[in-house]
C-alpha positions in Angstrom: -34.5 65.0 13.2 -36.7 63.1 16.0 -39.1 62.2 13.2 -36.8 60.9 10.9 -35.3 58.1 13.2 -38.8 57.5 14.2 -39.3 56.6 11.0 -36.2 54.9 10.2 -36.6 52.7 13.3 -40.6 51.7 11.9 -39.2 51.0 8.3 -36.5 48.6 10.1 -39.6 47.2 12.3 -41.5 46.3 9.7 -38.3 44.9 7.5 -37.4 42.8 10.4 -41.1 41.3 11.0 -41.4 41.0 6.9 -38.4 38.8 7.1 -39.1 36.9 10.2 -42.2 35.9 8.5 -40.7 34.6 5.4 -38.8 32.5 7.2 -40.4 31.0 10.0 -43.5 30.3 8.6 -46.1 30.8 5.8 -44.6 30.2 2.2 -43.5 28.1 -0.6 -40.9 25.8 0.2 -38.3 23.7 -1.7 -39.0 20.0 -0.8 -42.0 19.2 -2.8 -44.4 16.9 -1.7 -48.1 15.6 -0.8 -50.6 17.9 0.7 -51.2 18.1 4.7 -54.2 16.2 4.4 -52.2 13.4 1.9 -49.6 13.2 4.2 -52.1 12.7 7.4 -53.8 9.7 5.1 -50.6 8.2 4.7 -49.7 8.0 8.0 -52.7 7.0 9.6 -53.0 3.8 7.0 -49.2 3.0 7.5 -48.3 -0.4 8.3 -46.4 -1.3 12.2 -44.2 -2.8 14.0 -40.9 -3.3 16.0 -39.5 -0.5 13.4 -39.7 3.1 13.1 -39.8 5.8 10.0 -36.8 7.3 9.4 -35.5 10.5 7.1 -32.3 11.0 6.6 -31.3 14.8 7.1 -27.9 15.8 6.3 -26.7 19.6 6.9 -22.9 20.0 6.0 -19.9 19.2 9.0 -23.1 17.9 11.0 -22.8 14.0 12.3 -26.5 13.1 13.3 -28.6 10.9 10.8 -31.8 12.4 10.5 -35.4 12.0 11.9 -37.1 9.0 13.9 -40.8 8.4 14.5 -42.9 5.6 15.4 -45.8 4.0 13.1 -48.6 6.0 12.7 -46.5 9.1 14.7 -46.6 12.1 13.0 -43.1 13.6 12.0 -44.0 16.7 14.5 -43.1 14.3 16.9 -40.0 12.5 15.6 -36.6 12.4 17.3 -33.0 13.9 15.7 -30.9 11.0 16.4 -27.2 9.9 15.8 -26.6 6.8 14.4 -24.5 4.0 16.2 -23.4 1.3 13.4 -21.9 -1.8 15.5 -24.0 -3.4 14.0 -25.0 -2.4 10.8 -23.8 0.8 8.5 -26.1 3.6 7.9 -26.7 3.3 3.8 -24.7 6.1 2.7 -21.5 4.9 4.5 -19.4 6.4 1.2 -16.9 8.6 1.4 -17.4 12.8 1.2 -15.5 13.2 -1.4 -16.7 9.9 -3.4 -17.9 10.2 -7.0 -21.6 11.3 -7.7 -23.8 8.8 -6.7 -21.4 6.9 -4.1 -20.9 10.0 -1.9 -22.1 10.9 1.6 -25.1 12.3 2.3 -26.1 11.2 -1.4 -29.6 10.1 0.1 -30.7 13.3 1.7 -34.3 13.3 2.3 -35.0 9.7 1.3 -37.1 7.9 3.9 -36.5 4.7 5.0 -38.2 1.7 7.7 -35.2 2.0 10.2 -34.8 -1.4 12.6 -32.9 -1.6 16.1 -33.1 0.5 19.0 -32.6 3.6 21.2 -29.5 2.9 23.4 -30.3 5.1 26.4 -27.6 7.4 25.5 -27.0 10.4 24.4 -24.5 11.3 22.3 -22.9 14.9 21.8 -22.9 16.4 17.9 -19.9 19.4 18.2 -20.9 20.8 15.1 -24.7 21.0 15.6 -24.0 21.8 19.6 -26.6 19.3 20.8 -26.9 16.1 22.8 -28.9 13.8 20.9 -30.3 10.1 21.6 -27.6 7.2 20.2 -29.5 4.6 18.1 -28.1 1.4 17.2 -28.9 0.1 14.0 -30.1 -3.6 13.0 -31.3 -3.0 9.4 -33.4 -0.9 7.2 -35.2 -0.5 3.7 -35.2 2.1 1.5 -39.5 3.3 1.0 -39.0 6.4 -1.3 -36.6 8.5 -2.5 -38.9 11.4 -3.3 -41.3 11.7 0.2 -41.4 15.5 -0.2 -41.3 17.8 3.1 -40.9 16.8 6.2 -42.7 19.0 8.9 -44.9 21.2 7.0 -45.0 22.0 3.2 -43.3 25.3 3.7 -39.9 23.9 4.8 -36.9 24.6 3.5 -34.2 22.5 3.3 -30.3 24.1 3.3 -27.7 22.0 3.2 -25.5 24.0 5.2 -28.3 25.3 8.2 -30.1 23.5 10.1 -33.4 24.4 8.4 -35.5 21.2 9.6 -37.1 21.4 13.1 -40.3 19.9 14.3 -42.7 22.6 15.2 
């Protein structure tokens, strides 16, 4: 009897570390995208300025916008934020329910040049639990709608977990 639960409780080690694995690193993921050493090119040649690099990232009842970095900063480094729009909307201010096309959250992934600044504050996201920094956007400009993965080329992107972290 001893050996059998012995057993059982390897068989459950190894099915545990199998599936840890699989999820936390190594892998195919589902965004797509350049390779590391694309990606590093990119970035180092990328132009600057009083702007930052955004990605929107959008995980279902959550309220943040998505990802901030400087030029030339990789994305390990970037910042979840929450959007403040006093002065300018964030570009998928449609409604949830809207048609295809013209509903919330319809530019998922798409990476953008993002103007204005951090406001100093941080601002508390219920459904995510976190405090995040409050950014006030100026203005912004759509670069691609298709930039691929955002950390590493593993991730995996679920619209209803947060999936995205920088490592």
């Amino acid at each position: 009897m001893e050996k059998t639960w012995m057993r059982l409780a390897a068989l459950a080690g190894m099915v545990m570390g199998l599936t840890h694995c699989g999820v936390s690193s190594g892998g195919l993921g589902n965004m797509g995208g350049p390779t590391l050493e694309e990606r590093a090119a990119k970035i180092a040649a990328e132009p600057t300025g009083n702007f930052y690099y955004g990605r929107r990232y959008f995980v279902e009842k959550t309220r943040f916008w998505g990802y901030l970095r400087e030029p030339r900063q990789d994305w390990n480094r970037a910042k979840l934020v929450m959007m403040r729009e006093d002065k300018k909307r964030v570009p998928d201010r449609f409604h949830e329910d809207g048609p295809p096309g013209k509903r919330y959250a319809q530019d998922n992934n798409f990476e953008y040049r993002i103007r204005g600044n951090y406001t100093g504050r941080e601002v508390y996201d219920p459904n995510s639990n976190q405090f995040l920094p409050e950014f006030m956007l100026t203005g912004y400009e759509l670069l691609d709608q298709r930039p691929g993965w955002l950390f590493k080329p593993s991730d995996r992107y679920n619209r209803f977990r947060i999936t995205l972290l920088p490592r």
